[in-house]
ROMAR-853153 format. One record per residue (C-alpha): x, y, z. Coordinates in nm, 2 decimals. Last residue first. Example, Ala and Ser with C-alpha at 12.3 -4.5 7.8 and 13.67 -1.06 7.14 Angstrom:
2
+--------+--------+--------+
:      x :      y :      z :
+--------+--------+--------+
:   1.37 :  -0.11 :   0.71 :
:   1.23 :  -0.45 :   0.78 :
+--------+--------+--------+
***
This chain:
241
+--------+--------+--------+
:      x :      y :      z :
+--------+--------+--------+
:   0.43 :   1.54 :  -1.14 :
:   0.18 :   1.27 :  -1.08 :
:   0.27 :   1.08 :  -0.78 :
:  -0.02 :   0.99 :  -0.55 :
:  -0.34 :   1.05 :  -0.82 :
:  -0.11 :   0.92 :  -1.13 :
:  -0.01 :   0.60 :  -0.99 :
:  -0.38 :   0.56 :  -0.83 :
:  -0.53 :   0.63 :  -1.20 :
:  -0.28 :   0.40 :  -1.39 :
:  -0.36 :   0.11 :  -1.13 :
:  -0.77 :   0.10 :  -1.17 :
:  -0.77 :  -0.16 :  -1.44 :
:  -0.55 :  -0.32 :  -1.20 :
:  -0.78 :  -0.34 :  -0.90 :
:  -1.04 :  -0.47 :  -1.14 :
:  -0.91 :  -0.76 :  -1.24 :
:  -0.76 :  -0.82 :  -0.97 :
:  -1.03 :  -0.93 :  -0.80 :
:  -1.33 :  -0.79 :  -0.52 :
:  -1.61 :  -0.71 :  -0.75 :
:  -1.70 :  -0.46 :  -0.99 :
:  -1.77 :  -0.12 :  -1.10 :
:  -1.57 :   0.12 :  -0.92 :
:  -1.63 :   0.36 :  -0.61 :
:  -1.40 :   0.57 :  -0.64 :
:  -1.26 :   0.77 :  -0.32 :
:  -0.95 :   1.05 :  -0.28 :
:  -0.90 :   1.19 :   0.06 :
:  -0.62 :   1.47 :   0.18 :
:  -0.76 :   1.48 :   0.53 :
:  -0.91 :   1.75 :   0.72 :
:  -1.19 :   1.45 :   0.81 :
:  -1.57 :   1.46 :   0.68 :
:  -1.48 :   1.27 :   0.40 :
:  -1.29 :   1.04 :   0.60 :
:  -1.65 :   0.91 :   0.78 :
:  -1.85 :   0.89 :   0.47 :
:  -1.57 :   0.67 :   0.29 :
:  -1.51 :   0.48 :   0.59 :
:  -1.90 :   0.38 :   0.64 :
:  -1.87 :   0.32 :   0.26 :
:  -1.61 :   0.08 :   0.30 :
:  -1.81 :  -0.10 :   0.57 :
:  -2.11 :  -0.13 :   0.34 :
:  -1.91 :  -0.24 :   0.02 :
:  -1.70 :  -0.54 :   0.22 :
:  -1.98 :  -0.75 :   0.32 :
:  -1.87 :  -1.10 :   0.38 :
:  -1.84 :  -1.43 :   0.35 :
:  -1.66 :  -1.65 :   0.62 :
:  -1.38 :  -1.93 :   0.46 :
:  -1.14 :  -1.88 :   0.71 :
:  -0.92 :  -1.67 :   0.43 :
:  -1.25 :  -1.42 :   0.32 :
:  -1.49 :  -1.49 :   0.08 :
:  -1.64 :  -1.14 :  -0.06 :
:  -2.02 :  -1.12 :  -0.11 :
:  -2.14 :  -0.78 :  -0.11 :
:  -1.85 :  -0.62 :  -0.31 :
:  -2.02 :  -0.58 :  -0.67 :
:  -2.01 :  -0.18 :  -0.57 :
:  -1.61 :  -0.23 :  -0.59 :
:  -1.39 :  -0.05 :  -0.31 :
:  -1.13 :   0.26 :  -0.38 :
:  -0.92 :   0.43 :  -0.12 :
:  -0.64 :   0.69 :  -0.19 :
:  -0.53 :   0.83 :   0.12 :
:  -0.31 :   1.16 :   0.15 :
:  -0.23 :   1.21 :   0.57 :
:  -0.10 :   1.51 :   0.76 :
:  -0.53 :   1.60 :   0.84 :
:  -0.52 :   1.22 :   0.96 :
:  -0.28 :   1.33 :   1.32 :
:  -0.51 :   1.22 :   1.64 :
:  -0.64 :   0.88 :   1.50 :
:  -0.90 :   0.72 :   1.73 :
:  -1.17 :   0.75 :   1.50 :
:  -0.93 :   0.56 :   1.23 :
:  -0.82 :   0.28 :   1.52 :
:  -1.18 :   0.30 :   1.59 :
:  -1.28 :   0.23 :   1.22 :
:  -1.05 :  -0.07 :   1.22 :
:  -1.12 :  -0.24 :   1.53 :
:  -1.49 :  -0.21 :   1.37 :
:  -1.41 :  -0.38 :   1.05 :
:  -1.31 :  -0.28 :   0.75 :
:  -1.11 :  -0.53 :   0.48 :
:  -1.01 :  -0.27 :   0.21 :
:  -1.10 :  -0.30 :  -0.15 :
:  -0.79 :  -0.09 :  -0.26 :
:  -0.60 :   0.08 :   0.01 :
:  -0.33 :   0.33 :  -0.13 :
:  -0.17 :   0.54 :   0.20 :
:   0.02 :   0.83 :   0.16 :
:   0.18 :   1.04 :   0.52 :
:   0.39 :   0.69 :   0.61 :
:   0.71 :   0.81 :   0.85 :
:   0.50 :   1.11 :   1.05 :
:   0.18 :   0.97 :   0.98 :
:   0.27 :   0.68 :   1.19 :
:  -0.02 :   0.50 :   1.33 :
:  -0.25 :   0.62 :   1.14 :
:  -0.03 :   0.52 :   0.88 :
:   0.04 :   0.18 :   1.01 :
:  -0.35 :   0.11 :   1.03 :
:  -0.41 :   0.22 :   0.66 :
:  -0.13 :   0.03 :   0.50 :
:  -0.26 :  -0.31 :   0.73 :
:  -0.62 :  -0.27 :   0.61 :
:  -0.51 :  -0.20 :   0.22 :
:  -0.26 :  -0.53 :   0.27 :
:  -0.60 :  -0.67 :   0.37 :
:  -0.83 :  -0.61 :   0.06 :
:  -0.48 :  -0.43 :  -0.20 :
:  -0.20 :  -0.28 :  -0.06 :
:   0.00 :   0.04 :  -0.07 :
:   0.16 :   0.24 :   0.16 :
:   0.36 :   0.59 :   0.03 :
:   0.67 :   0.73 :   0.18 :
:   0.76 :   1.09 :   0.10 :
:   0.53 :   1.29 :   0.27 :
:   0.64 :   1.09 :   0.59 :
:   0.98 :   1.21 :   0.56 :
:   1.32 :   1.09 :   0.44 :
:   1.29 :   1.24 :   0.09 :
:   1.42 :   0.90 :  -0.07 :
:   1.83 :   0.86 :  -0.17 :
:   1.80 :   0.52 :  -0.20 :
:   1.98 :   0.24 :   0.05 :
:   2.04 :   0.39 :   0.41 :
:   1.62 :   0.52 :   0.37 :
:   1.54 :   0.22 :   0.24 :
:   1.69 :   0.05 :   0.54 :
:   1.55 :   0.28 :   0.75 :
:   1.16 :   0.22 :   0.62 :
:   1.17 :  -0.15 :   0.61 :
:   1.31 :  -0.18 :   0.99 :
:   1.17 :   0.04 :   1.21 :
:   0.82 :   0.14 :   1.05 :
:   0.74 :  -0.17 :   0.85 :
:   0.90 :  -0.40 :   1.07 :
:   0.68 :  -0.23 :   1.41 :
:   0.36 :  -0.25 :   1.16 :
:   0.44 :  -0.65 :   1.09 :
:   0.52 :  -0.69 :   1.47 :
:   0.15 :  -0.56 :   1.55 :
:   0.02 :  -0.77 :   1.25 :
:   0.12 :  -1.10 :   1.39 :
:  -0.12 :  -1.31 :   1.53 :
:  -0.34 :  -1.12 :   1.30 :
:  -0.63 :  -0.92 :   1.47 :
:  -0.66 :  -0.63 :   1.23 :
:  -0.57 :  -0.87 :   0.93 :
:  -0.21 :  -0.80 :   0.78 :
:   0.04 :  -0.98 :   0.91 :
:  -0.16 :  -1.30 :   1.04 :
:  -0.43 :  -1.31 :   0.72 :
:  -0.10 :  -1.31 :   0.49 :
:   0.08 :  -1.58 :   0.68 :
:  -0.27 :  -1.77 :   0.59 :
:  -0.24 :  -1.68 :   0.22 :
:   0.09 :  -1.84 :   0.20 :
:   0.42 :  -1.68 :   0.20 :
:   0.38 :  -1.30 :   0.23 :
:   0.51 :  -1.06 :  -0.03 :
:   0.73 :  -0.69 :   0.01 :
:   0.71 :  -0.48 :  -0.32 :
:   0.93 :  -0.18 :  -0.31 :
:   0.83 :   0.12 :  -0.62 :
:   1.11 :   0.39 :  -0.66 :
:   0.95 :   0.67 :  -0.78 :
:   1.08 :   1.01 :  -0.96 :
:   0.77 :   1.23 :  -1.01 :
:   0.46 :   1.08 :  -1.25 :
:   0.36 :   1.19 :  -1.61 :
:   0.70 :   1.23 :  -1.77 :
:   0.55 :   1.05 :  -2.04 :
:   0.91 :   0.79 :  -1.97 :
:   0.84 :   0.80 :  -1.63 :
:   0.48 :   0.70 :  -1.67 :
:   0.53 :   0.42 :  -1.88 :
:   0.83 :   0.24 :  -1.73 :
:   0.64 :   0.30 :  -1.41 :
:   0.35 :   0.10 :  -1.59 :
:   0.52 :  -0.18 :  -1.70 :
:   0.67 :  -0.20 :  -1.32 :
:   0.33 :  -0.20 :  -1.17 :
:   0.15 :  -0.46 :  -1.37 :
:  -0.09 :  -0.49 :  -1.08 :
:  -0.11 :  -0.87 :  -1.17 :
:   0.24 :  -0.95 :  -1.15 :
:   0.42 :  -0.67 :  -0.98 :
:   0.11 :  -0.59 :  -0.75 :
:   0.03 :  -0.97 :  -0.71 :
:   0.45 :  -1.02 :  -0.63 :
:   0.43 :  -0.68 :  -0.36 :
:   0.12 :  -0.83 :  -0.16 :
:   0.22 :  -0.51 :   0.03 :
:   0.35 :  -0.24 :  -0.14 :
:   0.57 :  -0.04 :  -0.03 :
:   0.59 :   0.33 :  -0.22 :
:   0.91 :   0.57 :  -0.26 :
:   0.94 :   0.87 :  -0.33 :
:   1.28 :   0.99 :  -0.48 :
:   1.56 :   1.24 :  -0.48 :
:   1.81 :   1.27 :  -0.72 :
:   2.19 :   1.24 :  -0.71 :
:   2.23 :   0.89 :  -0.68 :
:   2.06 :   0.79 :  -0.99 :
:   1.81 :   0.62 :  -1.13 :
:   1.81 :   0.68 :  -1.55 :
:   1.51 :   0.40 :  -1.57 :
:   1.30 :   0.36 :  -1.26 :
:   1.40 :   0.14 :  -0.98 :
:   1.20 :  -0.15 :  -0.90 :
:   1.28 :  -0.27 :  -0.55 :
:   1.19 :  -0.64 :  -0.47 :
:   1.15 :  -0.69 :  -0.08 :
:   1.22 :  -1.05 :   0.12 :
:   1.15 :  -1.06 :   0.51 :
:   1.39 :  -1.31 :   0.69 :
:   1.22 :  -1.44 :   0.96 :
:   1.22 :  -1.33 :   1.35 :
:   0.88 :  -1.13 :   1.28 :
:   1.02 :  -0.80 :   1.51 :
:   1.41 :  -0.89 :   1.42 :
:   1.36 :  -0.87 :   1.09 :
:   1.65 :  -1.00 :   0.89 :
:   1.62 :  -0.80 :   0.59 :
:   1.65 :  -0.90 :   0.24 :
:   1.75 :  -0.73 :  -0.10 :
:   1.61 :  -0.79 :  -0.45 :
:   1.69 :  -0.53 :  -0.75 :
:   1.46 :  -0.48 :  -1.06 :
:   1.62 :  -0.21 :  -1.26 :
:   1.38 :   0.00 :  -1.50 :
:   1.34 :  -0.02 :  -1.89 :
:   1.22 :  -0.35 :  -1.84 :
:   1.27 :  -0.58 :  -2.17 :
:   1.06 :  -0.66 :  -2.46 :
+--------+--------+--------+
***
């Protein structure tokens, strides 16, 4: 059975990680022109298309009517440990990942797709680290990214300042779930560690924050497997019409 959306591919030089940075854009069936759109970036965009099953599901919930117009941009990494330098708090290369996200991803989707153009508009979403690197650009910049979607988020303590230091969270909408079989997660360098402790730390420090702040805490550990059965439910929270 085929998509009832358009998968497109486009590139972008990026001048910030001096590679070319692939995206696939899944347009929803009927696109047009004429209409206006959110968009959401995923990181880890191939596990989110693959295992996340997020095109199936757009077909889905555009058909029910259930969600607004969304045009869904997946962005991948090469190899695990490219992943851990873009997206971990103290990647090699995460600060040029957030300045590609914010000056050269969002403007060329913004010259490509008739989106709303404003922070409200744009939605991060990633899954363990692509959760940490969502969360840290929009902090960052609330005013281009105002949704984040971090599932199973790595949290450490250059995270929580960045959040403690954040001036702007009441303009922000996160989404953040973490697994109560997340004691024991093995990281990229091999380390184990605590996610579910951290993550609640978060949890009890955003609830207290002006911010728009959805949290489930779900049963099980830190896989797919999970992540996806919770998929409908994020797509639904961030963009149900």
């Amino acid at each position: 059975m085929g998509r009832a959306g358009t998968m497109q591919d486009h590139a972008i030089q990026s001048s910030y990680l001096n590679e070319e940075m692939k995206l696939k854009v899944y347009l929803p069936e009927n696109f047009s022109p004429l209409y206006k759109y959110h968009i959401c970036i995923m990181q880890d965009g191939n596990d989110y298309y693959q295992m996340g099953r997020v095109a199936t599901l757009s077909d889905k919930l555009h058909e029910q009517k259930q969600i607004e117009s969304t045009i869904f941009v997946g962005i991948h990494y090469k190899d695990r440990y490219d992943r851990q330098d873009k997206y971990h708090p103290n990647g090699e290369k995460q600060a040029a990942y957030i300045k590609f996200l914010v000056n050269e991803v969002a403007p060329f989707l913004d010259d490509e797709f008739p989106g709303y153009h404003m922070g409200s508009g744009r939605t991060l979403m990633g899954d363990s680290l692509g959760g940490t690197v969502s969360l840290m650009t929009a902090i960052k910049y609330p005013n281009i990214f105002g949704n984040v979607v971090m599932q199973s988020p790595f949290v450490n303590d250059a995270v929580m300042n960045a959040v403690k230091g954040s001036k702007d969270l009441a303009s922000l909408a996160i989404y953040h779930t973490i697994g109560d079989q997340e004691t024991e997660v093995e990281t990229t360098n091999g380390d184990v560690k605590d996610f579910l402790k951290p993550n609640r730390e978060l949890r009890d420090y955003l609830n207290r924050q002006p911010s728009t702040y959805i949290f489930h805490e779900l049963e099980g550990d830190h896989t797919w497997k999970y992540w996806q059965q919770d998929m409908e439910r994020v797509l639904l929270t961030m963009f149900g019409s």
